[in-house]
C-alpha positions in Angstrom: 0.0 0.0 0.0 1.1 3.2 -0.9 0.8 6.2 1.2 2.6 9.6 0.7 2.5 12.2 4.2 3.6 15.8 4.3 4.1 16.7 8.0 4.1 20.1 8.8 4.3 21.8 12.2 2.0 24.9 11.1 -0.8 23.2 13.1 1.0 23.3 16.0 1.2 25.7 18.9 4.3 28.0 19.0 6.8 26.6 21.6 5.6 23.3 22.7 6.8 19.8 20.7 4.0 18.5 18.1 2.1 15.1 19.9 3.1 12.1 18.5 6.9 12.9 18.7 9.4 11.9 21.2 12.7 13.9 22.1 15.9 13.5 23.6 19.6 13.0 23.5 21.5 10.0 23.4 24.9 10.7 25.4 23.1 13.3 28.0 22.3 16.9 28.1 19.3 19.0 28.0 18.0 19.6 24.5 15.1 21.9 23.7 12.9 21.0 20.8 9.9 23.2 20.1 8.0 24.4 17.0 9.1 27.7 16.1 7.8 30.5 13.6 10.3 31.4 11.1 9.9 33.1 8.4 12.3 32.4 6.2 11.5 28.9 6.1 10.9 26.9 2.8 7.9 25.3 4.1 6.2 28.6 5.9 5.4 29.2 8.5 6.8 26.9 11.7 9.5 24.8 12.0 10.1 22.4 15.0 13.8 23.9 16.3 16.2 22.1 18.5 17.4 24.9 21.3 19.3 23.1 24.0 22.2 21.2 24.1 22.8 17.3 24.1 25.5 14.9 23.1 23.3 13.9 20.0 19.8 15.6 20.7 17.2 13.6 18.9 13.2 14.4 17.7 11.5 11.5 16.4 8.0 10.9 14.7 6.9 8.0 16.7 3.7 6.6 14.6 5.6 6.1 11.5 6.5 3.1 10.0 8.6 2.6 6.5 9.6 0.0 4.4 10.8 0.1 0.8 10.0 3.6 0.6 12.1 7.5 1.6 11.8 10.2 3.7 12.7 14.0 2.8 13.7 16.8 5.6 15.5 20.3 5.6 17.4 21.8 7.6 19.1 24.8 9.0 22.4 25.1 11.3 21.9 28.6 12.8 24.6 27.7 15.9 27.2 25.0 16.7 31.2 25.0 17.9 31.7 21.1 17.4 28.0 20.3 15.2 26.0 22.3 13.3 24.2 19.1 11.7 20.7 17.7 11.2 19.5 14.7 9.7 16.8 11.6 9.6 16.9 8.6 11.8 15.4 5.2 10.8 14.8 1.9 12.8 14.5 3.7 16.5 14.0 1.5 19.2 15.2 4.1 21.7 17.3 7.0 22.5 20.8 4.6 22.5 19.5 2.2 19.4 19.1 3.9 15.9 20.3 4.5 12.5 20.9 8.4 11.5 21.6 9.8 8.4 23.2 13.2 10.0 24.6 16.1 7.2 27.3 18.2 9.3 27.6 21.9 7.5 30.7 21.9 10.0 32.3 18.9 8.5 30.4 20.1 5.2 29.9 15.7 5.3 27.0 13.3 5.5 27.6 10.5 7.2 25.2 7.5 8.4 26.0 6.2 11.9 24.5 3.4 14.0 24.0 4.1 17.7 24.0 0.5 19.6 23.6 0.8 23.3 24.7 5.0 23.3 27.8 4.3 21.1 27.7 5.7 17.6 29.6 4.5 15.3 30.0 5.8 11.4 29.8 3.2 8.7 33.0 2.4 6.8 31.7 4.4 3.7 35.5 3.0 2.3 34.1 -0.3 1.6 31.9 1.3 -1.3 
């Protein structure tokens, strides 16, 4: 079955997190996600921002479930001394078990990573 979703946040109150997502940092820390207005967005008019700090602050979409198909997400690095990076993770179990597809305008890199037990680990993108 075929289903194609658009999720916005323009529904959604100004500084709380949407319901049906879960946030939180593998590694520790205290992030902050909430949806935001901005205006120079490509999608208008909210955006869900991540405000705090965390080892590896996560938001994830919790009632969603993909096989055999692709997800699409923008982003923007506004701040950052060691990451300014956003991406998608796939196959959550929890906050220290995950894939993530993370793009680092630091690095200027993507890079996928697997996060078993808290540890992340990059793939060996050599082999390929």
């Amino acid at each position: 079955m075929a289903h194609a979703e658009n999720v916005t946040f323009d529904a959604d109150k100004i500084g709380t997190i949407s319901a049906g997502w879960e946030a939180g940092s593998t590694g520790g820390g205290e992030p902050k996600w909430s949806v935001e207005s901005d205006a120079t967005a490509p999608s208008k008019a909210n955006v869900l921002k991540q405000s705090g700090e965390g080892r590896y602050p996560f938001c994830v979409k919790k009632d969603v479930a993909i096989k055999d198909g692709f997800v699409e997400t923008k982003f923007k690095a506004l701040a950052g001394k060691e990451d300014q990076a956003g991406g998608v993770i796939f196959r959550f179990k929890d906050a220290n078990n995950y894939y993530i597809a993370r793009a680092n305008a630091l690095e200027d890199n993507v890079t996928i990573y697997h996060t078993v037990a808290g540890q992340r680990v990059p793939f060996n993108t050599d082999l390929y």
